[in-house]
C-alpha positions as CSV (number, residue, x, y, z in Angstrom):
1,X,-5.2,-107.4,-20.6
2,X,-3.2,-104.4,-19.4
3,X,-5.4,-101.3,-17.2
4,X,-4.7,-98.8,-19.9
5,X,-6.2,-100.8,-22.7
6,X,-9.4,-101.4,-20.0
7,X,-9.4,-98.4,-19.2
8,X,-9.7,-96.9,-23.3
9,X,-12.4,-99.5,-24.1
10,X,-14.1,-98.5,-21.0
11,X,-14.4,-94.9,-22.3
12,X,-14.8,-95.4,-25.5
13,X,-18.5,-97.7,-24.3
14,X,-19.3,-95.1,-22.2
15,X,-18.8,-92.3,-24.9
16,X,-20.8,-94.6,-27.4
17,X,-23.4,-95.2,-24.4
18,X,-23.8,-91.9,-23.3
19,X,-24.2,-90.4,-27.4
20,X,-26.7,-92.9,-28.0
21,X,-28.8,-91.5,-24.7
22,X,-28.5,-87.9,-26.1
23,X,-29.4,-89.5,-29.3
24,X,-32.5,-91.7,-28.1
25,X,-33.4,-88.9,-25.7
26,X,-33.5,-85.4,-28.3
27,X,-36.9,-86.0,-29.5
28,X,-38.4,-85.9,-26.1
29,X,-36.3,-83.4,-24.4
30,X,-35.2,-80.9,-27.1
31,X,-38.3,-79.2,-27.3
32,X,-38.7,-79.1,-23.1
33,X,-35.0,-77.9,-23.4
34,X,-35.7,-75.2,-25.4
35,X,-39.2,-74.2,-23.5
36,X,-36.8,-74.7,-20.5
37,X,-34.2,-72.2,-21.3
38,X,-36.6,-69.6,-23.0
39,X,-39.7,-69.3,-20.4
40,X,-39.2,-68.2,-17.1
41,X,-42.5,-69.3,-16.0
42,X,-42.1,-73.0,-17.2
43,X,-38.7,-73.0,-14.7
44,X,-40.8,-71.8,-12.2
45,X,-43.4,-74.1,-12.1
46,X,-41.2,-77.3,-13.0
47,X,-39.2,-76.2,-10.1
48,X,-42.3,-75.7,-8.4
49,X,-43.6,-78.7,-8.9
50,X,-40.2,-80.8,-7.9
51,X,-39.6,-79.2,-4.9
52,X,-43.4,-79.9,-3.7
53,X,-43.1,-83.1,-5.0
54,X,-40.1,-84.3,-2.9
55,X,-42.1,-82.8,0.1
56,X,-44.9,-84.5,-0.5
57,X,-43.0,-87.5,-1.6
58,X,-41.1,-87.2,2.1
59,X,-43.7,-86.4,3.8
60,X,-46.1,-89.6,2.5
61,X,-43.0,-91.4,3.1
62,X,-42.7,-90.6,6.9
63,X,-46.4,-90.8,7.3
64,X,-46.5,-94.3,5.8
65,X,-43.5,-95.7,8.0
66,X,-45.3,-94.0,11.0
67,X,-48.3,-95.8,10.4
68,X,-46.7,-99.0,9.2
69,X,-44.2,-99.2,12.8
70,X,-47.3,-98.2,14.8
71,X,-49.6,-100.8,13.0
72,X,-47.5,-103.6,13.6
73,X,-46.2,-102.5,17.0
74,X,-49.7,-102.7,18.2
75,X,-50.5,-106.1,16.5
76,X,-47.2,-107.4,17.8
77,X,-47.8,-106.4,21.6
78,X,-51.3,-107.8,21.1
79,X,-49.7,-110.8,19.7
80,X,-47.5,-111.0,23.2
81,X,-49.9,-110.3,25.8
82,X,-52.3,-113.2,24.2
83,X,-49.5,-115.6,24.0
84,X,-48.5,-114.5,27.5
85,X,-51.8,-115.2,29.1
86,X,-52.4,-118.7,26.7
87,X,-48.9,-119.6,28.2
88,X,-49.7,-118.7,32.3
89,X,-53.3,-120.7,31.8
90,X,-51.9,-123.9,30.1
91,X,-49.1,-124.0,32.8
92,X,-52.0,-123.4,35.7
93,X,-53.9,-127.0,34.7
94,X,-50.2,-128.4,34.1
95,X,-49.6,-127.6,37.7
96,X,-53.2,-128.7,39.0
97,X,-52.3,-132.2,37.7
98,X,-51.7,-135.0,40.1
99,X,-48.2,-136.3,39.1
100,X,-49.2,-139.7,40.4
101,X,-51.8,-140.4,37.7
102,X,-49.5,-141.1,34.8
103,X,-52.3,-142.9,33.0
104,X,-53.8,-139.4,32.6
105,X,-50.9,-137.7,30.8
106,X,-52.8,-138.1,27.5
107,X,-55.7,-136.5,28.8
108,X,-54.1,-133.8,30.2
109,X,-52.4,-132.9,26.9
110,X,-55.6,-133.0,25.0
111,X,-57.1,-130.6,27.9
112,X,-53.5,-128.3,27.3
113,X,-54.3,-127.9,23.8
114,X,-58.0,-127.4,24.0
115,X,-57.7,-124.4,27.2
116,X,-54.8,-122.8,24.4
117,X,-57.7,-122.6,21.8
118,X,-60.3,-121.9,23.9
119,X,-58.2,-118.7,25.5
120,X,-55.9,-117.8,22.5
121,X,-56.8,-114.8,20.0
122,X,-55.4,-117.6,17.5
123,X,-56.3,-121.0,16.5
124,X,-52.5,-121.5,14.9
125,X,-51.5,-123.5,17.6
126,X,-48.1,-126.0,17.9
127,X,-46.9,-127.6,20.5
128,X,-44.2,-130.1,20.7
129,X,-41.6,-131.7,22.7
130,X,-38.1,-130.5,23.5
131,X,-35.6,-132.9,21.6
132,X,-32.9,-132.6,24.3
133,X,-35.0,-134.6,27.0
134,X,-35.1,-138.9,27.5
135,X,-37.6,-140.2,25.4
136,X,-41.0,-140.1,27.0
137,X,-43.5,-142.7,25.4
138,X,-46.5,-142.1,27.3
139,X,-47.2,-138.6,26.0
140,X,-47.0,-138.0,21.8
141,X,-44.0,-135.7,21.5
142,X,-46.1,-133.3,19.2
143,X,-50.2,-132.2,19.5
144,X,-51.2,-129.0,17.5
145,X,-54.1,-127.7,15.2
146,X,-54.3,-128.3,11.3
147,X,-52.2,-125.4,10.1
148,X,-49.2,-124.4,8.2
149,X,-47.2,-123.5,12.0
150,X,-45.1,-126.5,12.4
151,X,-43.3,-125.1,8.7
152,X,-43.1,-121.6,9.9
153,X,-41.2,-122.3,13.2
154,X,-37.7,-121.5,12.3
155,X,-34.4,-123.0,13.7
156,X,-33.4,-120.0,15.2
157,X,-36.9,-119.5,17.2
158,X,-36.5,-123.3,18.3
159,X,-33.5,-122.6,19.7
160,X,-34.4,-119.3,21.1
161,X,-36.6,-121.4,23.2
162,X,-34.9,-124.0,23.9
163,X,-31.9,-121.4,25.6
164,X,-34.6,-120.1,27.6
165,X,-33.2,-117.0,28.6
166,X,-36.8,-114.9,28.6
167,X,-40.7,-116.1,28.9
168,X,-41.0,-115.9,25.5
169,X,-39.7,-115.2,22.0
170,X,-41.2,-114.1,18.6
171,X,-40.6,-114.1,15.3
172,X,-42.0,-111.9,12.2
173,X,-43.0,-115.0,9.4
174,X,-44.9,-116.3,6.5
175,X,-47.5,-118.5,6.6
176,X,-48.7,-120.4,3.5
177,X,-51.3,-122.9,3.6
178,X,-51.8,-125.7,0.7
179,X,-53.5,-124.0,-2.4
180,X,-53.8,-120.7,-0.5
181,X,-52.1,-117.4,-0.9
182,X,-49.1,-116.3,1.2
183,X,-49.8,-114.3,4.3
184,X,-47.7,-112.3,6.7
185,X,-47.6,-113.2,10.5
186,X,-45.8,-113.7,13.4
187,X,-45.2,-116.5,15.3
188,X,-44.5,-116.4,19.0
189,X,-42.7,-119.2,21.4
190,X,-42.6,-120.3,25.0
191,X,-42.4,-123.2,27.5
192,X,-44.8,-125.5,29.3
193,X,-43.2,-127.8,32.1
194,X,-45.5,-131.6,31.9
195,X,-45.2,-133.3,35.3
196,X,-44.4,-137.0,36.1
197,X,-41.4,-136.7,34.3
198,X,-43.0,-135.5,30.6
199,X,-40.6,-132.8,30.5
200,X,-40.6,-129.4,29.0
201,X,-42.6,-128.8,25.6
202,X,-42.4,-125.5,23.3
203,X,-45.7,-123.8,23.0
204,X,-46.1,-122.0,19.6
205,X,-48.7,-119.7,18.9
206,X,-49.1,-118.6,15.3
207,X,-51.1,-114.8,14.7
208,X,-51.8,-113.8,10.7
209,X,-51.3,-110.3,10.3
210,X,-53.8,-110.2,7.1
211,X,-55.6,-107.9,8.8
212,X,-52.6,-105.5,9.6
213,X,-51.5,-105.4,5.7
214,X,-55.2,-105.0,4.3
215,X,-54.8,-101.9,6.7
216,X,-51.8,-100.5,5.6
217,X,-52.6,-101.0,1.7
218,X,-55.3,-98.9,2.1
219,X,-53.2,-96.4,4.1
220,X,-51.2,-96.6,1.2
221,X,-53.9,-96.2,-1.4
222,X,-55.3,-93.2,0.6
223,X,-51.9,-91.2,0.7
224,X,-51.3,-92.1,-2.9
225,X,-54.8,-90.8,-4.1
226,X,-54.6,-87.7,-1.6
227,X,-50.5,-87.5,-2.7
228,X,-51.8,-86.9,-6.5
229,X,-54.8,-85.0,-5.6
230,X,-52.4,-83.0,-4.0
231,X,-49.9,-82.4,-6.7
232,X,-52.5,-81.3,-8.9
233,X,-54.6,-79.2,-7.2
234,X,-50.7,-77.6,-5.9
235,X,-49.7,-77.8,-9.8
236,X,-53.4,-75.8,-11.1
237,X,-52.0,-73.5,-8.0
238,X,-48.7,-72.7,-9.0
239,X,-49.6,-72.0,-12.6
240,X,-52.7,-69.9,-11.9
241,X,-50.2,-67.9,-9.8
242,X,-47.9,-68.1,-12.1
243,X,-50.2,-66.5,-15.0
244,X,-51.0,-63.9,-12.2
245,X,-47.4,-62.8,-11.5
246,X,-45.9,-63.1,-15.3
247,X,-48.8,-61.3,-16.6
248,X,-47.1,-58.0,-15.8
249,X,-44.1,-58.8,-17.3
250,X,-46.2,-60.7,-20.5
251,X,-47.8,-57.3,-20.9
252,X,-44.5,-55.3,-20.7
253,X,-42.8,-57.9,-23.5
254,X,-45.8,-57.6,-25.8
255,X,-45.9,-53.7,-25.6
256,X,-42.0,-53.3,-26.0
257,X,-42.3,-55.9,-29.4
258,X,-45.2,-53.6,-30.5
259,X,-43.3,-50.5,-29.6
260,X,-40.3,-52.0,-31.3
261,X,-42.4,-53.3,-34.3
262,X,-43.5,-48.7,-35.2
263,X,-46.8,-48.8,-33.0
264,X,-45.4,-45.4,-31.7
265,X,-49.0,-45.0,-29.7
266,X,-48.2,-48.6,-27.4
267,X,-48.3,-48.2,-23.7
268,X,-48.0,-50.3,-21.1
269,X,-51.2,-50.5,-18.5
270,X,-50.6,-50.2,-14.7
271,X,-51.2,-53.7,-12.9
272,X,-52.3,-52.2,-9.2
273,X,-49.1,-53.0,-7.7
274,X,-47.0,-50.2,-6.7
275,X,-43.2,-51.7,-8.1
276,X,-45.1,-52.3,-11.4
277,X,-47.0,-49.1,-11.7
278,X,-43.2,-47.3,-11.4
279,X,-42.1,-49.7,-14.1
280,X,-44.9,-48.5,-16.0
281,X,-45.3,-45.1,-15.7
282,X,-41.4,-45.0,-16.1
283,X,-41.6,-46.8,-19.8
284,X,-45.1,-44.9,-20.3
285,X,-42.5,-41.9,-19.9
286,X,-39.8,-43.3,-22.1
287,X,-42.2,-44.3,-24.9
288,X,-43.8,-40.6,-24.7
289,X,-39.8,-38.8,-25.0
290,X,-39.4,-41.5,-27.3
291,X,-42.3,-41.0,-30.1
292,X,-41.7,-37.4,-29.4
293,X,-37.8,-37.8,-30.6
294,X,-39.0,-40.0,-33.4
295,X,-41.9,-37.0,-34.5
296,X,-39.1,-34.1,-34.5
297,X,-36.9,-36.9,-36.2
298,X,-39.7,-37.4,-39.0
299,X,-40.4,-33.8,-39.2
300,X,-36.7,-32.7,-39.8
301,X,-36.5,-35.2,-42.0
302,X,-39.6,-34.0,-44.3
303,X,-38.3,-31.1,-44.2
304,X,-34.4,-31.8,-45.0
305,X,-36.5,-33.9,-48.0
306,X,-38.4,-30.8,-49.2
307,X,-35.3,-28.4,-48.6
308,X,-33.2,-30.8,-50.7
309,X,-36.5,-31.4,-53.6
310,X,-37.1,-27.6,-53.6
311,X,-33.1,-26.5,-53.9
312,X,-32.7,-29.0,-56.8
313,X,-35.7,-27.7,-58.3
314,X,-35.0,-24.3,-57.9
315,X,-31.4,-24.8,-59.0
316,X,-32.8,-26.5,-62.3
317,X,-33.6,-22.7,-64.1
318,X,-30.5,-21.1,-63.1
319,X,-28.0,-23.8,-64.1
320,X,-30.4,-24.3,-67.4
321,X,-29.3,-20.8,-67.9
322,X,-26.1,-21.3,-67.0
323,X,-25.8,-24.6,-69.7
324,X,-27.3,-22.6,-72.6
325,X,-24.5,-19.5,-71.9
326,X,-21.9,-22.2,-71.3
327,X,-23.0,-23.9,-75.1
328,X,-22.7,-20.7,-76.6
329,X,-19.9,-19.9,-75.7
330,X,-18.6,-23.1,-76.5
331,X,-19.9,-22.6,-79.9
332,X,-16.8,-19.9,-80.0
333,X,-14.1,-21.2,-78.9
334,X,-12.3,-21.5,-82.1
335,X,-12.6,-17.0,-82.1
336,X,-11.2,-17.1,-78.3
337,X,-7.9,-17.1,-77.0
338,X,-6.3,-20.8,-75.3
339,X,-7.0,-19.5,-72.0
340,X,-10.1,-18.7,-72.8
341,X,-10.9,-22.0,-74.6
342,X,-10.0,-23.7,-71.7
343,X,-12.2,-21.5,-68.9
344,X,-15.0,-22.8,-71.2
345,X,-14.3,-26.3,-70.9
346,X,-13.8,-26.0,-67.2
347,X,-16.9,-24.5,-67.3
348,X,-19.1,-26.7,-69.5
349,X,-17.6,-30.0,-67.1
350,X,-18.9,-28.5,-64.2
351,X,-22.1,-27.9,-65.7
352,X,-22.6,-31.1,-66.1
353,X,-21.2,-32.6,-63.1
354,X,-23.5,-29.8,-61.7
355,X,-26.7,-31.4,-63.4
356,X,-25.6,-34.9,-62.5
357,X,-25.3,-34.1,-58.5
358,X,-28.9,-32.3,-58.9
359,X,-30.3,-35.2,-60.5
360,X,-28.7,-37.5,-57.8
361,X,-30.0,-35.4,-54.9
362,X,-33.6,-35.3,-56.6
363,X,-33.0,-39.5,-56.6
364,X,-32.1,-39.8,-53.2
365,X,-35.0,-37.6,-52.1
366,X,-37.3,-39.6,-53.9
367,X,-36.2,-42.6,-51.9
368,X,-36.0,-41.1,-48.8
369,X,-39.3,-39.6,-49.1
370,X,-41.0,-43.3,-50.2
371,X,-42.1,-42.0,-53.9
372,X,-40.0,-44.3,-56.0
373,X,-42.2,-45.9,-58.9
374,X,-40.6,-48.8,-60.8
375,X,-41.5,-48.9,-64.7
376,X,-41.0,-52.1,-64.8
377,X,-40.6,-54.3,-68.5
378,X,-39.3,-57.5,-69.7
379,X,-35.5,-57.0,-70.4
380,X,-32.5,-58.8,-71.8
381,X,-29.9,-58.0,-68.9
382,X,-27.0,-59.7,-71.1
383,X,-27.5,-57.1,-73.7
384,X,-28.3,-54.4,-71.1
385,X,-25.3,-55.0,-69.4
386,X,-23.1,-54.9,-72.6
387,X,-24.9,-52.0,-73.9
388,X,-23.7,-49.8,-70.5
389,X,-20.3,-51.2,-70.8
390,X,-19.9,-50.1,-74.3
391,X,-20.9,-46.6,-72.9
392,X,-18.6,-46.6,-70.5
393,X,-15.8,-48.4,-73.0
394,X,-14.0,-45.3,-74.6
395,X,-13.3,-43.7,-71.3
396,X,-11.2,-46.5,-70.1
397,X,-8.2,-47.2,-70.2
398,X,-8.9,-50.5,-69.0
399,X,-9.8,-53.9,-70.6
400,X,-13.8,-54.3,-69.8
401,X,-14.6,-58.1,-70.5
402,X,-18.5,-59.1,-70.2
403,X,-18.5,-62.7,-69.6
404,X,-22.4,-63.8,-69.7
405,X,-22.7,-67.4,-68.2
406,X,-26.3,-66.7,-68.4
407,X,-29.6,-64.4,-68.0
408,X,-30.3,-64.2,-71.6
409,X,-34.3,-64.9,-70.5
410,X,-35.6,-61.3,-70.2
411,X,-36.9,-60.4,-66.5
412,X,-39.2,-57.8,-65.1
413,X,-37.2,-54.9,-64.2
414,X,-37.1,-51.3,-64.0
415,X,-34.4,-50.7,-66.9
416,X,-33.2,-47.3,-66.5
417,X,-32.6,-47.8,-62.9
418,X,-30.7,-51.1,-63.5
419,X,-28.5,-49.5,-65.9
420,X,-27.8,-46.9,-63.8
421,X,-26.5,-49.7,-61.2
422,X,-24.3,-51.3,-63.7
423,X,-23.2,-48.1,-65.2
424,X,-22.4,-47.1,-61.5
425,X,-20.4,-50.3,-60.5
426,X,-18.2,-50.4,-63.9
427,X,-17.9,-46.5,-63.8
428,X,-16.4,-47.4,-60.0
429,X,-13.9,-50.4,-60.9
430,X,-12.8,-47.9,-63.9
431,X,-11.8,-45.3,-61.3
432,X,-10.1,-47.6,-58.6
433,X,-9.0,-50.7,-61.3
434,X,-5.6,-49.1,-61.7
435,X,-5.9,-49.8,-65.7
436,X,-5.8,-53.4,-65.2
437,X,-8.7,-56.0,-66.9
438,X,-12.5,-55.6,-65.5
439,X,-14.2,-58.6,-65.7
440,X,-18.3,-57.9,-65.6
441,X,-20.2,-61.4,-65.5
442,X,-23.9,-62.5,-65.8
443,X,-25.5,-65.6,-64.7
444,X,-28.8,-66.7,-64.1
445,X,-30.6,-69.8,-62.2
446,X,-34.3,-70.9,-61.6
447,X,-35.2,-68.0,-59.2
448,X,-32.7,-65.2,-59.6
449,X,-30.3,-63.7,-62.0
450,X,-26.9,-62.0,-60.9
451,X,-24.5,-59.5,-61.9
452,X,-21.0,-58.9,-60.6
453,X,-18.2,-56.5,-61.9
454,X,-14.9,-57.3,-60.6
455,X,-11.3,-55.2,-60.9
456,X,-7.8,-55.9,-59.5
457,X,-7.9,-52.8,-58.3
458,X,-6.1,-51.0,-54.8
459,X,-8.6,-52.9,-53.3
460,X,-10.4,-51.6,-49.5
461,X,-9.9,-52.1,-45.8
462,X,-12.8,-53.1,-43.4
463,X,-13.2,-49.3,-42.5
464,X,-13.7,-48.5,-46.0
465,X,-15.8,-51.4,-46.8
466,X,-17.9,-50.9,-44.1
467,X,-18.4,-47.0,-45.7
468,X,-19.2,-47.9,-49.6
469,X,-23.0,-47.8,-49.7
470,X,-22.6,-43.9,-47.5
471,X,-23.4,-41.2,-49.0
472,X,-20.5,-38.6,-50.5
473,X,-18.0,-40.8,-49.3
474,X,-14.8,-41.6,-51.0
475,X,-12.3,-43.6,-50.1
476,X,-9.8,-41.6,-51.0
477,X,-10.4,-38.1,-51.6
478,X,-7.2,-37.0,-53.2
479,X,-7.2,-39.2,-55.6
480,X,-7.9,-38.4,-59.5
481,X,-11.3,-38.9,-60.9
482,X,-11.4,-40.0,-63.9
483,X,-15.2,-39.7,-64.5
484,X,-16.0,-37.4,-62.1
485,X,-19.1,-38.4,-59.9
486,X,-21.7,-37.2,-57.0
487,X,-20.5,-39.4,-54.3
488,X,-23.9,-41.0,-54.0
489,X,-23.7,-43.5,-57.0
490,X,-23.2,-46.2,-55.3
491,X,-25.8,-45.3,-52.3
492,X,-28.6,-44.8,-55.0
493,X,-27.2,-48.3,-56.5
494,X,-28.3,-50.3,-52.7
495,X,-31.5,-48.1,-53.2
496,X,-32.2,-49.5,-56.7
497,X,-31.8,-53.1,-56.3
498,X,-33.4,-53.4,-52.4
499,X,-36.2,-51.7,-54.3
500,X,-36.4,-54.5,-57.1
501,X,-36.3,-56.5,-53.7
502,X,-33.0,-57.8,-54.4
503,X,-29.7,-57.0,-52.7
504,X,-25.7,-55.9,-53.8
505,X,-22.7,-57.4,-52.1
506,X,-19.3,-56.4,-52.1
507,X,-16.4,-58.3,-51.4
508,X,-12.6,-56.3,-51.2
509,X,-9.2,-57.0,-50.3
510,X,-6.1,-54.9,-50.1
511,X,-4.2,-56.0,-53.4
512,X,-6.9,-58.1,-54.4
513,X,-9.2,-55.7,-55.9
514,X,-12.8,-55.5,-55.5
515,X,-16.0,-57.7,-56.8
516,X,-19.9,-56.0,-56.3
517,X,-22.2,-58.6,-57.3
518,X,-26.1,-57.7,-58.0
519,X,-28.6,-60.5,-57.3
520,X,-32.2,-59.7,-58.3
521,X,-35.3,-62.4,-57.9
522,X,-37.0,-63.4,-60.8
523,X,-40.2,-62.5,-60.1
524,X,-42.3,-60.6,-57.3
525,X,-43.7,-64.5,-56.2
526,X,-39.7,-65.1,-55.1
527,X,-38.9,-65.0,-51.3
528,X,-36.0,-66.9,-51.2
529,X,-33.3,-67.5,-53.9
530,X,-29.3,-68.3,-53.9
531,X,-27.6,-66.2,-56.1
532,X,-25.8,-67.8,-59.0
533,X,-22.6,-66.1,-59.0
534,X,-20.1,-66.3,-55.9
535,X,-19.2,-63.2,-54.0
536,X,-15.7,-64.3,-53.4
537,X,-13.8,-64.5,-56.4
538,X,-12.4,-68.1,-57.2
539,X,-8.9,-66.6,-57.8
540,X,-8.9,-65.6,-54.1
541,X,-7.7,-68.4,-51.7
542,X,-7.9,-65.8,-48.5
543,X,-10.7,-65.5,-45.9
544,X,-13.3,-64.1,-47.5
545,X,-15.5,-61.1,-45.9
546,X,-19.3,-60.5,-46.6
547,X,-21.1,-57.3,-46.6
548,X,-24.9,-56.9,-47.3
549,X,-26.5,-54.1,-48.2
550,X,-27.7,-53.3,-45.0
551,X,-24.2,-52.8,-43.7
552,X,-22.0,-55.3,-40.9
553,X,-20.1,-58.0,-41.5
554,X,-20.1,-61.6,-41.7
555,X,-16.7,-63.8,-41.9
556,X,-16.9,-67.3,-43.4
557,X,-15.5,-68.8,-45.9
558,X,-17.0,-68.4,-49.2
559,X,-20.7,-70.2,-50.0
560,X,-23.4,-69.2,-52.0
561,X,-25.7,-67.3,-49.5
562,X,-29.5,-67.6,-49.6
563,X,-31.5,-64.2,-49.2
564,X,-35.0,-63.3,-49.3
565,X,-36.6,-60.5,-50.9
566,X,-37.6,-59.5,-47.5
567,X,-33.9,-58.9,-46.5
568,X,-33.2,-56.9,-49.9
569,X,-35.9,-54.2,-49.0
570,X,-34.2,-53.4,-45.2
């Protein structure tokens, strides 16, 4: 098989691999990831809590080795010295034999093996003859004690012996007795010289180290328990600290969200520490200019309310006046001269464009100052819909189609105020459509009903988009009205359906035209609904651009967008 082809099938497990990890592994660490990345304190105390967990980790680590090398050192050089003075007596009643009494030899052994017990720390005791020597028949080439010795004794201590280049040799074992348990030990070697031509036998003295590893288990035991009583009584540490330390900052989050949720009157307490008192008193300060901005704010804007209420209602006599003088007057026309007929329709037109803007500003005031009512009945929105197009019919020159899909189930709405939206949004596609067709549709699902009007129109830029819903704007000012207009139709429209606690869209193009599409819920229960018609027109194939009535935009491609009532009232 070729490396490239390896190679591939390589990545291609360790993509598979590594996916299924991520995969296996998102249930337990997606919600730590996410604590992770949004709580400063949890970083804190789970680096913390590493960090003082590889020290204590290190730190049990050397103390264990410590012990461990110093433990068995000691045993070892015990081990030695014992085998060093067994070794020194055994060869002293050697020496004191009389090499003439060959018939002795056997007691001589037996008195070897019994001065090795009698002086050795250890009762593992194996002595044997050096196989590189003439045979010798009058001594047994091996005596020794019932143990497991003669198996421990390795080759390579044998011949360590048998080289005899030092007084003696150990070697770390295991010892392991018929039916028992395994044991650690060591086993240490030297040489006895037998007179009368015996020859040289290997003394081996066997010392369990039980003892030494019951020790350092419970050195063991005693740094794990302390290790974990440390880590938690460090952990409790860390994170009563931490409370401590992130409760200023806690306190300054929660009063900025409850200055940021209207509670004008939040302040922030000082914490008796001199870098947080300055952060304190300087957002104490802030949040004093601040409520005092928003105060003169509130009271200009009462008073802008009661200038504009008051002006419109003092207006209201004058132009009534006005109306009744202009209607006269009208009532003569046929005795007045051409130029005089027309100063009198001039006249009677701005009259009523007059009364129109006054009752607009009244509107607007209402809904700034937070006294809107809704009178709120069942309706038929198909045959409200048609009866304001039919209205609106003989002044245009335009083909006004009302396509209803749906919403023939009356709904609970304030009537006069819906009208007034659709009258608004046809009135606007008759100004801008450039006389081509006007499509108005209806439709209607489970939990809402919708409205859009849609023209081919000159269309708008992002700029002008992002204007509609002001008020007394116009995109273009020079342009020809054809039904005159305030300038705040379409502002009182967003008013009228957030109020209902639904929302209007608009989607526009440059050459494409425009689409405004009203979606109101069903009912006042309704929090969430998709609306039934799209915002994008179907005949458009381009990136489509979404407005809501709180202004901004949001590019996607087209998909019917879920709302709640909620976000229809911002």
């Amino acid at each position: 098989m070729s490396e490239p082809k390896t190679r591939g099938r390589f990545q291609r497990a360790w993509r598979k691999m590594r996916l299924r990890w991520i995969k296996l592994s998102q249930p337990v660490l997606g919600p730590f990831r996410a604590r992770w990345s949004s709580s400063l304190m949890v970083r804190t105390m789970t680096i913390t809590g590493l960090v003082t967990g590889a020290m204590v980790a290190v730190a049990g680590m050397f103390l264990l080795t410590s012990v461990s090398n110093d433990l068995y050192s000691s045993r070892r050089d015990q081990a030695l010295q014992d085998s060093a003075r067994v070794t020194v007596q055994a060869q002293r009643i050697i020496d004191s034999y009389d090499p003439a009494d060959r018939g002795g030899l056997q007691s001589l052994q037996t008195s070897v093996l019994r001065t090795v017990q009698d002086t050795s720390a250890s009762q593992m005791i194996y002595i044997r003859r050096q196989q590189n020597q003439a045979p010798f028949l009058e001594l047994s080439p091996v005596f020794s004690t019932p143990s497991a010795l003669g198996q421990a004794v390795s080759e390579e201590l044998s011949n360590a012996v048998l080289a005899a280049e030092a007084p003696q040799y150990w070697q770390a074992v295991t010892f392991q007795e018929e039916g028992a348990k395994v044991s650690p030990g060591i086993v240490v070697g030297s040489s006895l010289k037998f007179p009368a031509g015996a020859g040289v036998f290997d003394l081996f003295i066997g010392y369990d180290l039980t003892d030494t590893s019951d020790t350092l288990s419970f050195v063991q035991r005693t740094l794990l328990i302390t290790a974990a009583g440390m880590m938690l009584f460090i952990g409790l540490l860390v994170w009563v600290i931490s409370r401590i330390v992130f409760r200023p900052i806690r306190v300054a989050a929660d009063t900025s969200r409850r200055l940021a949720a209207g509670e004008t009157n939040a302040r922030m307490p000082k914490q008796h520490d001199e870098h947080f008192d300055v952060l304190s008193e300087g957002f104490n300060d802030m949040a004093d200019t601040l409520q005092a901005r928003i105060q003169e704010l509130d009271d200009l804007s009462e008073m802008q309310q009661r200038f504009v209420s008051d002006v419109s209602h003092e207006l209201r006599t004058p132009l009534t006046t006005i109306r009744l003088a202009s209607e006269v007057l009208g009532g003569q026309q046929e005795s007045m001269q051409p130029g005089q007929q027309r100063a009198v329709e001039v006249l009677s037109t701005q009259v009523e464009r007059f009364e129109a803007l006054l009752t607009d500003l009244l509107e607007i005031s209402r809904y700034d100052a937070g006294r809107v009512t809704l009178e709120t009945e069942p309706t038929n929105l198909v045959h409200l819909v048609d009866d304001a197009v039919s209205a609106l019919r003989p002044l245009s020159r335009s083909l006004i189609e009302v396509r209803a899909l749906g919403g023939y189930t009356p709904v609970d709405v304030d009537a006069r105020r819906i009208r007034r939206i659709i009258s608004n949004l046809v009135g606007n596609a008759i100004e801008h459509g450039e006389e081509r067709p006007i499509v108005v549709s209806i439709d209607s699902n489970a939990a809402a009903i919708a409205v859009s009007v849609r023209d081919w129109g000159i269309g708008m830029d992002d700029a002008e988009v992002e204007n509609v819903f002001h008020r007394f704007w116009r995109a273009d000012p020079s342009r020809k009205r054809t039904l005159g207009g305030t300038g705040l139709g379409l502002a009182i429209a967003r008013e009228d359906a957030a109020v209902h606690g639904g929302f209007l869209e608009v989607w526009s193009e440059k050459g494409e035209g425009t689409n405004f599409r009203l979606t109101l819920p069903r009912g006042e229960d309704v929090t969430s609904f998709i609306s039934p018609l799209p915002l994008v027109p179907e005949d458009v194939t381009a990136a489509s651009r979404l407005r809501d009535t709180t202004g901004g935009w949001l590019r996607r491609p087209f998909k019917r967008s879920i709302r709640t009532a909620k976000e229809g009232k911002a």
